[in-house]
C-alpha positions as CSV (number, residue, x, y, z in Angstrom):
1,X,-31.9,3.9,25.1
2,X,-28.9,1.3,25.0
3,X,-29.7,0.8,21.2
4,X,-29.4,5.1,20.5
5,X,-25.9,4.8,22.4
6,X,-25.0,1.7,20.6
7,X,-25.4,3.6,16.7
8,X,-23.7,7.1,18.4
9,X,-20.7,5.1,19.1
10,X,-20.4,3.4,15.9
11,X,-21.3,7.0,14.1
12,X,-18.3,8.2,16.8
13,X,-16.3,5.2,15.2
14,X,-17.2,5.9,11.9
15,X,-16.0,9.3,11.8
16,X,-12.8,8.5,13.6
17,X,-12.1,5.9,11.1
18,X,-12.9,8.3,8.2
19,X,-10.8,10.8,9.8
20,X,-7.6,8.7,10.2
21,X,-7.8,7.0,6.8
22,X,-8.2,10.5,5.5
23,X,-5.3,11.5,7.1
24,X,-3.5,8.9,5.8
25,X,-3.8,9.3,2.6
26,X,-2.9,13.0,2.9
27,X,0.0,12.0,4.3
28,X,1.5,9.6,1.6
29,X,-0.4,11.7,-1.3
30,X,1.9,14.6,-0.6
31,X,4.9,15.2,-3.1
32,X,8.3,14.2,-1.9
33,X,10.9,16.6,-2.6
34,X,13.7,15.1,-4.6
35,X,16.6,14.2,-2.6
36,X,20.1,14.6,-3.8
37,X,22.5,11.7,-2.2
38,X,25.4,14.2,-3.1
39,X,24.1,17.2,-1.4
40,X,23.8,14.5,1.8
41,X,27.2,13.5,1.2
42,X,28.3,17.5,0.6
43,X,26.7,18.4,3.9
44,X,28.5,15.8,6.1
45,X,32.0,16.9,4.3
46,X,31.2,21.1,5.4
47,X,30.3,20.0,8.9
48,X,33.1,18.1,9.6
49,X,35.6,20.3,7.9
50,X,33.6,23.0,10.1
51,X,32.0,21.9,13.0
52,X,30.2,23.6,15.9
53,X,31.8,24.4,18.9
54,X,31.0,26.3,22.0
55,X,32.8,29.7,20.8
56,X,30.9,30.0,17.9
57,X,28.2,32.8,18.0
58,X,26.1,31.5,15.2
59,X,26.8,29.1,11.9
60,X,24.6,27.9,9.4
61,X,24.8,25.2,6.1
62,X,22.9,25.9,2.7
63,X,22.3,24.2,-0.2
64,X,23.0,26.7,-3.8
65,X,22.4,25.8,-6.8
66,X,24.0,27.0,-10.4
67,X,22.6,30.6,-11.5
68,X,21.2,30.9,-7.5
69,X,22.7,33.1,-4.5
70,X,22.2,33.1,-1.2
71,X,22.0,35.7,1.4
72,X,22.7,35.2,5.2
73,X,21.0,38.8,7.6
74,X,21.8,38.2,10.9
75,X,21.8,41.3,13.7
76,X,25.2,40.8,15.7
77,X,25.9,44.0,17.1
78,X,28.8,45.7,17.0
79,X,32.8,44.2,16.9
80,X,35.0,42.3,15.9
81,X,34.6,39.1,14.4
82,X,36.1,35.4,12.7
83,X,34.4,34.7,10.1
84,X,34.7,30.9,8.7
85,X,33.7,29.7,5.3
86,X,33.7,26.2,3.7
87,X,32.1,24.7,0.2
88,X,31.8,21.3,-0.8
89,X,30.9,20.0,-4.7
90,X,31.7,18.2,-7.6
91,X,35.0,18.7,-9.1
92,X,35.4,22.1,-10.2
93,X,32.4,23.7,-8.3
94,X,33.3,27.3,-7.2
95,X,31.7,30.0,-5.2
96,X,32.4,33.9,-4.0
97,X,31.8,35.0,-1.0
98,X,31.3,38.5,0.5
99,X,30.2,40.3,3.3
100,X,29.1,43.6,1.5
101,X,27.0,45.2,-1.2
102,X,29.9,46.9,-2.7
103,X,32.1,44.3,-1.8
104,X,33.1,42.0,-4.9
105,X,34.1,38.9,-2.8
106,X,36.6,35.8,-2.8
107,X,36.4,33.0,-4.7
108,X,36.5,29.7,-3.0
109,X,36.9,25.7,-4.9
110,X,34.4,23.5,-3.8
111,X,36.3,20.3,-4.4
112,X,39.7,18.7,-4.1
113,X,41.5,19.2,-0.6
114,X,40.2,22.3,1.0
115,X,40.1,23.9,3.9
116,X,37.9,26.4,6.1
117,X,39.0,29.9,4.9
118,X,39.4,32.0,7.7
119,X,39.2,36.1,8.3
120,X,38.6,38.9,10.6
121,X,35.9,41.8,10.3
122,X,34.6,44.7,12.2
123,X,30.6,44.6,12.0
124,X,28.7,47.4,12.7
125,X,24.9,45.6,14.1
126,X,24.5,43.5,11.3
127,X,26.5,40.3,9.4
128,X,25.1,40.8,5.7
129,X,27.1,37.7,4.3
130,X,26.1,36.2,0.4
131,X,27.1,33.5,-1.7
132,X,27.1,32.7,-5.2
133,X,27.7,30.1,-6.9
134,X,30.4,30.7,-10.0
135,X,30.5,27.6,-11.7
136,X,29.4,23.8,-11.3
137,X,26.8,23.3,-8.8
138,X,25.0,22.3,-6.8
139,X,27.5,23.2,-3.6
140,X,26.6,22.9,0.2
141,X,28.3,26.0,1.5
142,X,29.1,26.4,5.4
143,X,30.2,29.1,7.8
144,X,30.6,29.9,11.3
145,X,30.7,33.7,13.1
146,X,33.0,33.7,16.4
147,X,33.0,37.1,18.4
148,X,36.3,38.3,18.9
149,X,37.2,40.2,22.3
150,X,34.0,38.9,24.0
């Protein structure tokens, strides 16, 4: 009886051996994403030239790409809100930002000495904000949404 425990637990053993190494290998086997230092480097530039505070009803950073957009849905409700924007890139990088379909947007530089551009809107439910990238990217892009009249 002691010898039929005795090959369970190595057979137990065995398989949690198998298991781990399997495991393992699954883990270092997967593909790394490349990492661009500059994007790292971008990011850390957008949050300090906007960072979170307490007012701040939501924000968000994203990483776009030349020829790529991105679009930002987010229900609000209804008011009156600050809207902050930042970019950060390699010389000459530029995006445009909007906050509607039929709206064409502003254009922002991504490089040089910049600073947060600021602006008021009335939203009805829903903050529809998108941003493209114009020339030279890669670009981290930032903003923030504060509530107005809370």
């Amino acid at each position: 009886m002691n010898a039929e425990r005795g090959r369970g637990a190595v057979l137990h053993l065995s398989a949690v051996l198998i298991l781990i190494a399997g495991a393992m290998w699954w883990w270092r086997a997967a593909p790394r994403e490349p990492v661009d230092d500059r994007l790292l480097g971008w990011r850390r530039t957008a949050e300090q030239l906007l960072p979170e505070s307490g007012e701040q009803q939501m924000s968000g950073t994203v990483a776009v790409t030349d020829g790529e957009g991105h679009e930002e849905v987010a229900a609000v409700g209804s008011g009156e809100f600050l809207v902050s924007v930042v970019c950060a890139g390699d010389d000459g990088s530029r995006v445009r930002v909007s906050l509607g379909a039929r709206e064409t947007g502003r254009g922002m530089r991504c490089s040089g000495s910049r600073t947060p551009e600021v602006f008021s809107v009335g939203l009805a439910d829903e903050l529809h904000l998108r941003v493209n990238v114009e020339k030279a990217g890669p670009v981290v892009f930032r903003y923030t949404l504060q509530r107005l009249n809370s």
